[in-house]
Every structure is written in C-alpha cells, then in structure tokens.
mmCIF file of the N, C-alpha and C atoms, coordinates in Angstrom:
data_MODEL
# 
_entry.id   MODEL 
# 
loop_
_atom_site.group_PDB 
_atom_site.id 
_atom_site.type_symbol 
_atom_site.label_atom_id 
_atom_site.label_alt_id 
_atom_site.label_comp_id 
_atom_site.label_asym_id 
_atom_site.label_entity_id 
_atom_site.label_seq_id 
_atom_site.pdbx_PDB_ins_code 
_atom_site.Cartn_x 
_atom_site.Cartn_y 
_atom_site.Cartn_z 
_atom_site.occupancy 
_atom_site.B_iso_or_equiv 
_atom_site.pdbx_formal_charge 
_atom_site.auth_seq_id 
_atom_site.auth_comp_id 
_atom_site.auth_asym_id 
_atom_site.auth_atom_id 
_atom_site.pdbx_PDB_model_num 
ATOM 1   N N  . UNK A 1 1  ? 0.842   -1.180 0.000   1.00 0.00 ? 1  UNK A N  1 
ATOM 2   C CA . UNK A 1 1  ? 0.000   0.000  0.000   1.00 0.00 ? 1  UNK A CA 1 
ATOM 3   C C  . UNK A 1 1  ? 0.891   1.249  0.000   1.00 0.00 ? 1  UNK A C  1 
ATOM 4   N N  . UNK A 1 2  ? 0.778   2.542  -0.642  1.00 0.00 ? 2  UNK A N  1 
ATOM 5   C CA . UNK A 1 2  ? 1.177   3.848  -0.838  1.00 0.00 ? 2  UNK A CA 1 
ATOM 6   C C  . UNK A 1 2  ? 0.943   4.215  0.181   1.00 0.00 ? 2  UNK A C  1 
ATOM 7   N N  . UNK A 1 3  ? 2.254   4.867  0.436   1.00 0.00 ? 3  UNK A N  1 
ATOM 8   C CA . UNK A 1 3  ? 2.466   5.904  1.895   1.00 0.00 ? 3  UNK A CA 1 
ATOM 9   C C  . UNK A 1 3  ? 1.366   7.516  1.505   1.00 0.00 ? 3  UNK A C  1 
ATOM 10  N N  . UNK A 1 4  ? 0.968   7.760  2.445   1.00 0.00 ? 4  UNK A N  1 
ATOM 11  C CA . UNK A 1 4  ? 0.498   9.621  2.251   1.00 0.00 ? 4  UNK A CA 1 
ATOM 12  C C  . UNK A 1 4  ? 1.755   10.587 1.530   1.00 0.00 ? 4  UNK A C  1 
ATOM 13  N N  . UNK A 1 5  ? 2.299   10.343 1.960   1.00 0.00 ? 5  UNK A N  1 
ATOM 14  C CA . UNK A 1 5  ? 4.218   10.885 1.538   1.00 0.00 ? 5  UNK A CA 1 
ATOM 15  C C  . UNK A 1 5  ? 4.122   9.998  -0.030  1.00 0.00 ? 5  UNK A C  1 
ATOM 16  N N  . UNK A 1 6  ? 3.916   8.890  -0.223  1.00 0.00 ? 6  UNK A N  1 
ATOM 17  C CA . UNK A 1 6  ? 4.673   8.412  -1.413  1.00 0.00 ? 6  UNK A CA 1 
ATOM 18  C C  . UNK A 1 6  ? 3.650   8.977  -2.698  1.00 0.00 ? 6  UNK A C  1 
ATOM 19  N N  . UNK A 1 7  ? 2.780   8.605  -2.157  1.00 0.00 ? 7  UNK A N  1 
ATOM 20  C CA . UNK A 1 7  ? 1.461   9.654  -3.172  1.00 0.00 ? 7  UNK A CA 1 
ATOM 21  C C  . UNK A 1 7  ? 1.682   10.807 -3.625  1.00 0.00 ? 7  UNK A C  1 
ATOM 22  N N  . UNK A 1 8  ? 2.012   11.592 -2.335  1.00 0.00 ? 8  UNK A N  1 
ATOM 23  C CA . UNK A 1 8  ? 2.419   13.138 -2.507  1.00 0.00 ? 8  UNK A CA 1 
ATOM 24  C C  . UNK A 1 8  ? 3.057   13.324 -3.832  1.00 0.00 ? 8  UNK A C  1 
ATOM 25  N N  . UNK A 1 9  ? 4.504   12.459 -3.566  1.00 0.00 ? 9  UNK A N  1 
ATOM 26  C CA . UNK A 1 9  ? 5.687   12.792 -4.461  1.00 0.00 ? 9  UNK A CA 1 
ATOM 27  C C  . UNK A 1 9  ? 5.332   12.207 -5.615  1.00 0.00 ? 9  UNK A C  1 
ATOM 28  N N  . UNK A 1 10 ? 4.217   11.163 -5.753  1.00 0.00 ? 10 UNK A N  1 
ATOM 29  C CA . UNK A 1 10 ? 4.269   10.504 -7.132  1.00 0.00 ? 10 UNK A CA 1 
ATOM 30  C C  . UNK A 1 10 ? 3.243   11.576 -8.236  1.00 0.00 ? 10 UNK A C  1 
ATOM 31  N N  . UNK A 1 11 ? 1.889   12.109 -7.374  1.00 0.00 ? 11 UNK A N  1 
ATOM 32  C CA . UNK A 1 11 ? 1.256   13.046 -8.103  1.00 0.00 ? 11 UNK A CA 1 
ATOM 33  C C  . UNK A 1 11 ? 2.350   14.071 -8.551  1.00 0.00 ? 11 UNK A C  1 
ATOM 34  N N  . UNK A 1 12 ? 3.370   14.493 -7.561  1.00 0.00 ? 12 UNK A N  1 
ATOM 35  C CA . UNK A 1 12 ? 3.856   15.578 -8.186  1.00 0.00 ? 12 UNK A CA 1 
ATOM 36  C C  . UNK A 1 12 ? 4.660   15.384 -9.544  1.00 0.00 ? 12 UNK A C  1 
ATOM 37  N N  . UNK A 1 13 ? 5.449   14.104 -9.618  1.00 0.00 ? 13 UNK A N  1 
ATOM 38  C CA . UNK A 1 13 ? 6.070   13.645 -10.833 1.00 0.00 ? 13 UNK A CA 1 
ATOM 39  C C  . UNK A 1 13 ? 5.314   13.332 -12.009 1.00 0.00 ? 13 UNK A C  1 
ATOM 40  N N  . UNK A 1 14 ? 3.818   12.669 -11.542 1.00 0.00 ? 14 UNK A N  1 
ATOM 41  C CA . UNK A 1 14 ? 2.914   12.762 -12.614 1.00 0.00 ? 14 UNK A CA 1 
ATOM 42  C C  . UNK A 1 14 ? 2.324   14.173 -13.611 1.00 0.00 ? 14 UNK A C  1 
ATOM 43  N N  . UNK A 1 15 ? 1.961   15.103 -12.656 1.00 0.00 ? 15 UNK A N  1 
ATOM 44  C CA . UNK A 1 15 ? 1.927   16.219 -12.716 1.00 0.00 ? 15 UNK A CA 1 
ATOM 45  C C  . UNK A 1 15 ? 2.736   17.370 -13.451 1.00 0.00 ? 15 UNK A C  1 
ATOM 46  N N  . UNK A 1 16 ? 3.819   17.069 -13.058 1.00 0.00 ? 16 UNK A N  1 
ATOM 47  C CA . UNK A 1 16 ? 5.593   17.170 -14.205 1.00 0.00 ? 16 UNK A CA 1 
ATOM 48  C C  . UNK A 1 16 ? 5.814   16.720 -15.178 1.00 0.00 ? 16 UNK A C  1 
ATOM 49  N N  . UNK A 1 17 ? 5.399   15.495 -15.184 1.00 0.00 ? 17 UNK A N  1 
ATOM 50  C CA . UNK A 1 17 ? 6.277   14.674 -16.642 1.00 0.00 ? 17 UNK A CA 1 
ATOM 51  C C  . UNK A 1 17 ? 4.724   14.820 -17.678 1.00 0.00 ? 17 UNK A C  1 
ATOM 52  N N  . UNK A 1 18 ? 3.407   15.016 -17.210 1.00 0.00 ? 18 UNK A N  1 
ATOM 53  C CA . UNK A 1 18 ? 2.292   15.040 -18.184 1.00 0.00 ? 18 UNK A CA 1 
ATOM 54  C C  . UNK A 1 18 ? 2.059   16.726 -18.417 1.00 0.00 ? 18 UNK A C  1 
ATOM 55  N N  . UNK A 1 19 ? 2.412   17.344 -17.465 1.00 0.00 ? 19 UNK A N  1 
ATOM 56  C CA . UNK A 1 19 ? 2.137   19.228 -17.930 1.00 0.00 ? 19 UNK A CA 1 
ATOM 57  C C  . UNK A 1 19 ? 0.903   19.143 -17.381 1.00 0.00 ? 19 UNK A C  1 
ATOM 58  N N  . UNK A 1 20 ? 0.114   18.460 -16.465 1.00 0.00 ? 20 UNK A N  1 
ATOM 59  C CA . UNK A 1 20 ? -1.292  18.852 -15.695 1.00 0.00 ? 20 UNK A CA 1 
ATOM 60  C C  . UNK A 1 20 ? -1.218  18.936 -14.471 1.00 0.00 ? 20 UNK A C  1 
ATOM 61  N N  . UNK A 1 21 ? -1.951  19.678 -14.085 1.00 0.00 ? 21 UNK A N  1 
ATOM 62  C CA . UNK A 1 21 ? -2.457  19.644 -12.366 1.00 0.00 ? 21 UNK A CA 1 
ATOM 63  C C  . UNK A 1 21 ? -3.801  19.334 -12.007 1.00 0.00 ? 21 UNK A C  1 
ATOM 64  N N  . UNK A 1 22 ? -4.469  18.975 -12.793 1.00 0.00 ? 22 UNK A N  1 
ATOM 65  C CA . UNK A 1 22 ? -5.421  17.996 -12.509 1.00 0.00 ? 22 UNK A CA 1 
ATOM 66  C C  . UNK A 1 22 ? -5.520  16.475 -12.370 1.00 0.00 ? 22 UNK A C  1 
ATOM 67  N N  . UNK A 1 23 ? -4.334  16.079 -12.349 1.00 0.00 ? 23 UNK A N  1 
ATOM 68  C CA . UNK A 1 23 ? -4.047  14.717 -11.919 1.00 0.00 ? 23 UNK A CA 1 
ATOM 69  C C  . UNK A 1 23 ? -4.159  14.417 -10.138 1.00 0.00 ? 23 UNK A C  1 
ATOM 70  N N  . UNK A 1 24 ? -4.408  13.424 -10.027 1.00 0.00 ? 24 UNK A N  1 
ATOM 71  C CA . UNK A 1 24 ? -4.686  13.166 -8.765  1.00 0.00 ? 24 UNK A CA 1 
ATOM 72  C C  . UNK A 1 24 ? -4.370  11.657 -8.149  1.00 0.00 ? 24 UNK A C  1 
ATOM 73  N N  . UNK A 1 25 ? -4.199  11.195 -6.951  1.00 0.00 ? 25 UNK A N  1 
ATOM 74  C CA . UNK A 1 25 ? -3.708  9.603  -7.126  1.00 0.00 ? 25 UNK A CA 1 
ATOM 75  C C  . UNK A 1 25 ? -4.765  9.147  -5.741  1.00 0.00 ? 25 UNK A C  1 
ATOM 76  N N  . UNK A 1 26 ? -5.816  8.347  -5.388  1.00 0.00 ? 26 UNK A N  1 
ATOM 77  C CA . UNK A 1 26 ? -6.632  7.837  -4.617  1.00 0.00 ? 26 UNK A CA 1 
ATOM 78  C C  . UNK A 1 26 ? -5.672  6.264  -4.138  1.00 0.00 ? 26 UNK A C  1 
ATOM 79  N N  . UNK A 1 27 ? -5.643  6.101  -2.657  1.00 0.00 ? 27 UNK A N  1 
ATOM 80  C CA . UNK A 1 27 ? -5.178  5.077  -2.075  1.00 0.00 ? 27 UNK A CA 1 
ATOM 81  C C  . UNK A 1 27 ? -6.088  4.016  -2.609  1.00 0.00 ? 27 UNK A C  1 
ATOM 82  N N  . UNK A 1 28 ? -5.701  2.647  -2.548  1.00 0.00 ? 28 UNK A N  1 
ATOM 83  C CA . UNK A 1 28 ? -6.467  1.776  -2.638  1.00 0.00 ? 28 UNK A CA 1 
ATOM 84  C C  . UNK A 1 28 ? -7.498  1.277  -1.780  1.00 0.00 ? 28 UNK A C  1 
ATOM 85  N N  . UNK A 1 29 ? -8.499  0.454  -1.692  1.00 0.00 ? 29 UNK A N  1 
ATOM 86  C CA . UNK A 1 29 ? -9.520  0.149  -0.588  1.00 0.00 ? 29 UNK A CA 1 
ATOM 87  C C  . UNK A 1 29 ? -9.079  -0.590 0.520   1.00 0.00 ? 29 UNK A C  1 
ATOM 88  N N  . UNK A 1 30 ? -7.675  -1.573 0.085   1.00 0.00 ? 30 UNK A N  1 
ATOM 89  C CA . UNK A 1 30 ? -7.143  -2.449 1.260   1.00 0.00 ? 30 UNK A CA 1 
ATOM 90  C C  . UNK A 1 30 ? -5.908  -2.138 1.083   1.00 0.00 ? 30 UNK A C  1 
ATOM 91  N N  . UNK A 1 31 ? -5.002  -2.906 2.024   1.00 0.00 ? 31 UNK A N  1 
ATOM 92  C CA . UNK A 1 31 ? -3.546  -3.324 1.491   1.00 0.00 ? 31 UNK A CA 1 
ATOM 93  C C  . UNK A 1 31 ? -3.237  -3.217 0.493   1.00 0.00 ? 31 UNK A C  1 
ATOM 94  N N  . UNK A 1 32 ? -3.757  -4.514 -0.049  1.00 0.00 ? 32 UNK A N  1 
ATOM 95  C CA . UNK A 1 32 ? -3.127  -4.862 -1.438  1.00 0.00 ? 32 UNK A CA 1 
ATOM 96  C C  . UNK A 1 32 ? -3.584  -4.759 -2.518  1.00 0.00 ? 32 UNK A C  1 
ATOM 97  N N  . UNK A 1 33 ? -4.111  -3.624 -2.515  1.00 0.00 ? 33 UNK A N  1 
ATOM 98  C CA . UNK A 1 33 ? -5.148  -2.838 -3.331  1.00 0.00 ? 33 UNK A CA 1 
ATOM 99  C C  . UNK A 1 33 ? -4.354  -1.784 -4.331  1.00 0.00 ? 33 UNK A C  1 
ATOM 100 N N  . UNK A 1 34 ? -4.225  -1.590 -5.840  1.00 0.00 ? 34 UNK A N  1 
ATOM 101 C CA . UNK A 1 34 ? -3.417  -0.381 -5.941  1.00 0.00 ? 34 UNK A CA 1 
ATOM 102 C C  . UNK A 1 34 ? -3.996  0.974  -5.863  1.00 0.00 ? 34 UNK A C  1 
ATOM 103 N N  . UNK A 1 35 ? -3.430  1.996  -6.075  1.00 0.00 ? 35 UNK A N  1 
ATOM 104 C CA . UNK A 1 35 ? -3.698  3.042  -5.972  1.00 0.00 ? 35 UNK A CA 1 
ATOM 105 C C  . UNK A 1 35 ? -4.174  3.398  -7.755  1.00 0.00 ? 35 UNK A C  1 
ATOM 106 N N  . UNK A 1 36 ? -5.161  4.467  -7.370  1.00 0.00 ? 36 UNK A N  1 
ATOM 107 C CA . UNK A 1 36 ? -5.921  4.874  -8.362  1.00 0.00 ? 36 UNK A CA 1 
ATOM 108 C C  . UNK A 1 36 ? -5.620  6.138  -9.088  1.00 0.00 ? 36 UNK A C  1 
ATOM 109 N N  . UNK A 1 37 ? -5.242  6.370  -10.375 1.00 0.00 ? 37 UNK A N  1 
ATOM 110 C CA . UNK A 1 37 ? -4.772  7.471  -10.876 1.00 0.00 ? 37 UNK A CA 1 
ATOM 111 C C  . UNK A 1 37 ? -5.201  8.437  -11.696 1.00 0.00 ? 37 UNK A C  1 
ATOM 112 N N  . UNK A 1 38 ? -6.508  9.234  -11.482 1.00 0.00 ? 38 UNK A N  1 
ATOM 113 C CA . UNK A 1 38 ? -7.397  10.408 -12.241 1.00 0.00 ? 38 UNK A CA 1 
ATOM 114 C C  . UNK A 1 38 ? -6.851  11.511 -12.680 1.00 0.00 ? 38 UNK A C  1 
ATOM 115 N N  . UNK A 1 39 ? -7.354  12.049 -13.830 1.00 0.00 ? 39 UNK A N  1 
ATOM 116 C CA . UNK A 1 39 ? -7.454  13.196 -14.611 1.00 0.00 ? 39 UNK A CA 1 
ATOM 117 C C  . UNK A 1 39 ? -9.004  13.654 -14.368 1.00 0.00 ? 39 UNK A C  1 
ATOM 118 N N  . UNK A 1 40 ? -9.005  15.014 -13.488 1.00 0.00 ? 40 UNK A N  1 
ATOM 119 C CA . UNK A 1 40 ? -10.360 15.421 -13.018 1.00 0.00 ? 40 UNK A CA 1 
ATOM 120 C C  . UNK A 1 40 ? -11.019 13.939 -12.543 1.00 0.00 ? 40 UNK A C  1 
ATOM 121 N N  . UNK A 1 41 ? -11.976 13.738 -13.067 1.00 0.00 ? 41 UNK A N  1 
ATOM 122 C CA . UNK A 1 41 ? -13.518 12.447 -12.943 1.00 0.00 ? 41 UNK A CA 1 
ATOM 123 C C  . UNK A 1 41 ? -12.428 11.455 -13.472 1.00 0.00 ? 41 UNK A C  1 
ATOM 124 N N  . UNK A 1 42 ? -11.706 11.189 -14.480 1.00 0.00 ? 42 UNK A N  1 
ATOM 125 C CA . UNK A 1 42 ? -11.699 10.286 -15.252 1.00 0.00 ? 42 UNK A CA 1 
ATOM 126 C C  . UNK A 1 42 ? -10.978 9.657  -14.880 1.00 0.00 ? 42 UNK A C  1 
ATOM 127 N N  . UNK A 1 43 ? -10.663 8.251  -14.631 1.00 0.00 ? 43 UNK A N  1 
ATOM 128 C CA . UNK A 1 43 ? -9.683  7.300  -14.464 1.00 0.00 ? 43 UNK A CA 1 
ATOM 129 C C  . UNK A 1 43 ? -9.093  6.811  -15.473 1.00 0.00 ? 43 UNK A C  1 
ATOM 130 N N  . UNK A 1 44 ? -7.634  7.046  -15.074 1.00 0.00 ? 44 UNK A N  1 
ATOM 131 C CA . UNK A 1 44 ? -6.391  6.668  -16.302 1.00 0.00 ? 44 UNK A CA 1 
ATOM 132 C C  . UNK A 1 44 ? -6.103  5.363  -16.004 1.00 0.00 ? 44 UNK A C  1 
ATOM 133 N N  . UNK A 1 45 ? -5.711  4.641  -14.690 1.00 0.00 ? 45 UNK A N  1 
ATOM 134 C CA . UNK A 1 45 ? -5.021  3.767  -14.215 1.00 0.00 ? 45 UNK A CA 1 
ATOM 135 C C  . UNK A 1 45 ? -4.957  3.338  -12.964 1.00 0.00 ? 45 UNK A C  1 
ATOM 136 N N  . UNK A 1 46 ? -3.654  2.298  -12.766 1.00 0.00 ? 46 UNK A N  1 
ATOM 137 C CA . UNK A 1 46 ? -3.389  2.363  -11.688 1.00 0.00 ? 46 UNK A CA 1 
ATOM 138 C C  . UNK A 1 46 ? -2.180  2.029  -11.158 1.00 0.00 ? 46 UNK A C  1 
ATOM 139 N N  . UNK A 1 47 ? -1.619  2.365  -9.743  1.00 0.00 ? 47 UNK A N  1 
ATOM 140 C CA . UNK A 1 47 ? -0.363  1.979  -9.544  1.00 0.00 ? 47 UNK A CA 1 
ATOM 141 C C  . UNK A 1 47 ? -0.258  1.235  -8.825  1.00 0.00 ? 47 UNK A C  1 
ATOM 142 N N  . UNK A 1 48 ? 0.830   0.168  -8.734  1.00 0.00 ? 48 UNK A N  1 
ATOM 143 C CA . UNK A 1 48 ? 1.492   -0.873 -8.077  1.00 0.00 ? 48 UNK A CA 1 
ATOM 144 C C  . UNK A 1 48 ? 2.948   -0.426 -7.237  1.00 0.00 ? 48 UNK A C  1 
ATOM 145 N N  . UNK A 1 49 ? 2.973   -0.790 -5.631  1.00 0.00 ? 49 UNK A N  1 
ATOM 146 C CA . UNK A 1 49 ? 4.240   -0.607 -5.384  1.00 0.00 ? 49 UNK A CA 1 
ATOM 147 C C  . UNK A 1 49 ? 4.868   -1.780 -5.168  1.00 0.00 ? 49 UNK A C  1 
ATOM 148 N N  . UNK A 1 50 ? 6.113   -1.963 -5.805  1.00 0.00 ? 50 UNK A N  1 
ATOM 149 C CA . UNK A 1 50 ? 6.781   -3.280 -5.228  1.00 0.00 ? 50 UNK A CA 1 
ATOM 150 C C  . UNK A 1 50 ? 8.107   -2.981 -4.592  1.00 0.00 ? 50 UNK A C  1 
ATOM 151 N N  . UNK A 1 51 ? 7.969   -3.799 -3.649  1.00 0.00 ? 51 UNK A N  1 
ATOM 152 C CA . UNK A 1 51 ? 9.122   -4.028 -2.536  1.00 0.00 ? 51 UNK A CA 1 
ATOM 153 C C  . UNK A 1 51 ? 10.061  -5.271 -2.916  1.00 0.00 ? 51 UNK A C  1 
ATOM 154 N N  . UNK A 1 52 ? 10.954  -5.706 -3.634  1.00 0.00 ? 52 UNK A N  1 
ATOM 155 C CA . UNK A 1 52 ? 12.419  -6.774 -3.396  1.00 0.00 ? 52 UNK A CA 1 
ATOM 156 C C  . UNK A 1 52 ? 13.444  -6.316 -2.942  1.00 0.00 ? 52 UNK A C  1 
ATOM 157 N N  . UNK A 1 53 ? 14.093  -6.976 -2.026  1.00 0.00 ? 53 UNK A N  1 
ATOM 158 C CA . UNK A 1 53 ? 15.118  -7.085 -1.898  1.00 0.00 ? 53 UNK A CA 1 
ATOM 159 C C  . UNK A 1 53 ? 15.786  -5.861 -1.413  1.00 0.00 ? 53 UNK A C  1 
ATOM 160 N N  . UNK A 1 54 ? 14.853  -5.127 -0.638  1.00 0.00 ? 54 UNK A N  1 
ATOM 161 C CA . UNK A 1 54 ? 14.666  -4.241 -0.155  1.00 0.00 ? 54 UNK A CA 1 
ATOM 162 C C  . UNK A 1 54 ? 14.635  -2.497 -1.192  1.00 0.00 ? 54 UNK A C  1 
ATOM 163 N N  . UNK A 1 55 ? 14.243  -2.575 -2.480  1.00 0.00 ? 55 UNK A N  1 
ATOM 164 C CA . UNK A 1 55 ? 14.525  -2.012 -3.415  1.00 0.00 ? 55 UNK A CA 1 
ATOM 165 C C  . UNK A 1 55 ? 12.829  -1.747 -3.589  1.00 0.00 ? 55 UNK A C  1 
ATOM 166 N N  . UNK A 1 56 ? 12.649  -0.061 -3.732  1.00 0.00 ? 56 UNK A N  1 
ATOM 167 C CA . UNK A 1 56 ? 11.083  -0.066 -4.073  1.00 0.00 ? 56 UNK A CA 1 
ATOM 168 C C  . UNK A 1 56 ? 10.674  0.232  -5.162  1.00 0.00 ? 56 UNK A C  1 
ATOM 169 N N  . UNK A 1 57 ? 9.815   -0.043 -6.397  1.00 0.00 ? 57 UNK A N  1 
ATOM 170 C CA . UNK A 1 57 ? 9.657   0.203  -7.557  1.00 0.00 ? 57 UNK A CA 1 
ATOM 171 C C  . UNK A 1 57 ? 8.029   0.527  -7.591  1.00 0.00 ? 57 UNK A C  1 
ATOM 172 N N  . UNK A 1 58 ? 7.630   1.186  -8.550  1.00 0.00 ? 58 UNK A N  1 
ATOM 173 C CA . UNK A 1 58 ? 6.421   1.621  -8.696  1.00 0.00 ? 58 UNK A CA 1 
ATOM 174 C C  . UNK A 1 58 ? 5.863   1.235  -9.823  1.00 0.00 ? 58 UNK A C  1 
ATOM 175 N N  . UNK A 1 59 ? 4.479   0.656  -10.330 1.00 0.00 ? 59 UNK A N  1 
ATOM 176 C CA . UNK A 1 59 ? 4.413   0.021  -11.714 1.00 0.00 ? 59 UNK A CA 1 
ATOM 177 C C  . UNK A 1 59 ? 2.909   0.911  -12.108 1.00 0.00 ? 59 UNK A C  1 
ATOM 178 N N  . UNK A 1 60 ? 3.303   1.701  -13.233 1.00 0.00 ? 60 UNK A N  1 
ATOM 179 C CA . UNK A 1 60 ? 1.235   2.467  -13.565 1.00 0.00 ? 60 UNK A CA 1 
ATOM 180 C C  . UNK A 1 60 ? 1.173   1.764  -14.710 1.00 0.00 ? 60 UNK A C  1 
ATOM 181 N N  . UNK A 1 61 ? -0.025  0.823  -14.719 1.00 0.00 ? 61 UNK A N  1 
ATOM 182 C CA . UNK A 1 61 ? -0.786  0.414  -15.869 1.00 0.00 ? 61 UNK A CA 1 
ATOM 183 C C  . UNK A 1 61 ? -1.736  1.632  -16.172 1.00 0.00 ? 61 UNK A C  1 
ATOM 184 N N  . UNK A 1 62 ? -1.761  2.189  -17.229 1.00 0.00 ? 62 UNK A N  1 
ATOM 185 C CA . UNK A 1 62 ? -3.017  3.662  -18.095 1.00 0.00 ? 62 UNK A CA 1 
ATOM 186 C C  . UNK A 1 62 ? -3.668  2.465  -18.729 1.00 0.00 ? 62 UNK A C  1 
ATOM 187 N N  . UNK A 1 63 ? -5.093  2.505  -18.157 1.00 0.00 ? 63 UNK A N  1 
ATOM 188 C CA . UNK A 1 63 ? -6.098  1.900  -18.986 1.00 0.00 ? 63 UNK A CA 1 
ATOM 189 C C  . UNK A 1 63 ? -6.716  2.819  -20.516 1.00 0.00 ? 63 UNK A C  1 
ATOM 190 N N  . UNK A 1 64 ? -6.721  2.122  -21.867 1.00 0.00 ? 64 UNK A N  1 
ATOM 191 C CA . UNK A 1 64 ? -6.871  2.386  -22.803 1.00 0.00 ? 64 UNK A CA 1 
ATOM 192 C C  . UNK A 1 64 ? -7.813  2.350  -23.897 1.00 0.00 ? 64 UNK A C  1 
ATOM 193 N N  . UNK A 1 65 ? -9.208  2.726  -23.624 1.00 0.00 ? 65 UNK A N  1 
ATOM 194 C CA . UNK A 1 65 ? -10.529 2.020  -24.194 1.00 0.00 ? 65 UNK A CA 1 
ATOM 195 C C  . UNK A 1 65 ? -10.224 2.125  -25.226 1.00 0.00 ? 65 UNK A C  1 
ATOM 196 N N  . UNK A 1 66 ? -10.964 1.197  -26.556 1.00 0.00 ? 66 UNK A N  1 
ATOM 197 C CA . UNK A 1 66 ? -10.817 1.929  -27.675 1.00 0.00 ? 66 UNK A CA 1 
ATOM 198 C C  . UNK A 1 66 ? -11.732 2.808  -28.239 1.00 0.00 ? 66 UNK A C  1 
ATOM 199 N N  . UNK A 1 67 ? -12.996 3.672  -27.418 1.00 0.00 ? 67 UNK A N  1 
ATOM 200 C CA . UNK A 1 67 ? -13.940 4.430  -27.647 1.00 0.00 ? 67 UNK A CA 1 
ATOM 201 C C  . UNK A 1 67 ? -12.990 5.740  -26.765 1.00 0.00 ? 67 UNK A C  1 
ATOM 202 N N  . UNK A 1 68 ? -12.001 5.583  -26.505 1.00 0.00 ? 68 UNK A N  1 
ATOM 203 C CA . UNK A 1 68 ? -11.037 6.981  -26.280 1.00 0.00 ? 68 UNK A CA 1 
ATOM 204 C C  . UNK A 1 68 ? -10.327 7.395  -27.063 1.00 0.00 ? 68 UNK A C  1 
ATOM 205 N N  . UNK A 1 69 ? -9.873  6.234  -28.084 1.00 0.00 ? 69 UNK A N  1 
ATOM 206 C CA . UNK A 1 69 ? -8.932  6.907  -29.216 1.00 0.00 ? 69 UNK A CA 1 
ATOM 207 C C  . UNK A 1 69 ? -9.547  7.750  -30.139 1.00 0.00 ? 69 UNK A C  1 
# 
C-alpha cells in the first residue's frame, strides 16, 4: 500500500512529466489494493508498489478504451 508521503511525491512527478495539475492519485480500498490514478472524474489507471530485496519500484498500468482513441 502507498504511503500519504509516497502519493504526494508521485502526483507531483505525474503532474511534471504530463504538464497537468489535474491529476490526482486515490489510495487503494485495502492493502493490497493499488492506488488509483485520475485526470479530473476520469480514471487513467493504476499503480502498483513493489518491494524486493529491499529495493522499491512503482508500476502504472493507463487503462486504454478503444472508444477513447
């Protein structure tokens, strides 16, 4: 599960690397739940944190309808 802190810093990089500030990142419902990643209303995705070997990595799947293209 995403720290309050790790959220923080990840909206802000999202926020940076896309040129919006309407991005936003929602914790997941449990644990092992990922975190949820909006533009205003709309849901883009979501993120995964992984922990090995004491090394932390972050994974965003952007969901891609094809009635969006």
């Amino acid at each position: 599960m995403l720290t309050k802190s790790e959220i923080q810093k990840l909206e802000k990089y999202f926020q940076a690397l896309m040129n919006t500030q309407g991005l936003y990142i929602k914790e997941g419902n449990t644990n092992d739940a990922p975190a949820e990643v909006y533009k205003a209303s709309e849901f883009l995705g979501v993120i995964y944190k992984n922990e090995d070997e004491g090394e932390v990595s972050y994974d965003f799947h952007l969901t891609i309808l094809p009635e969006d293209l």
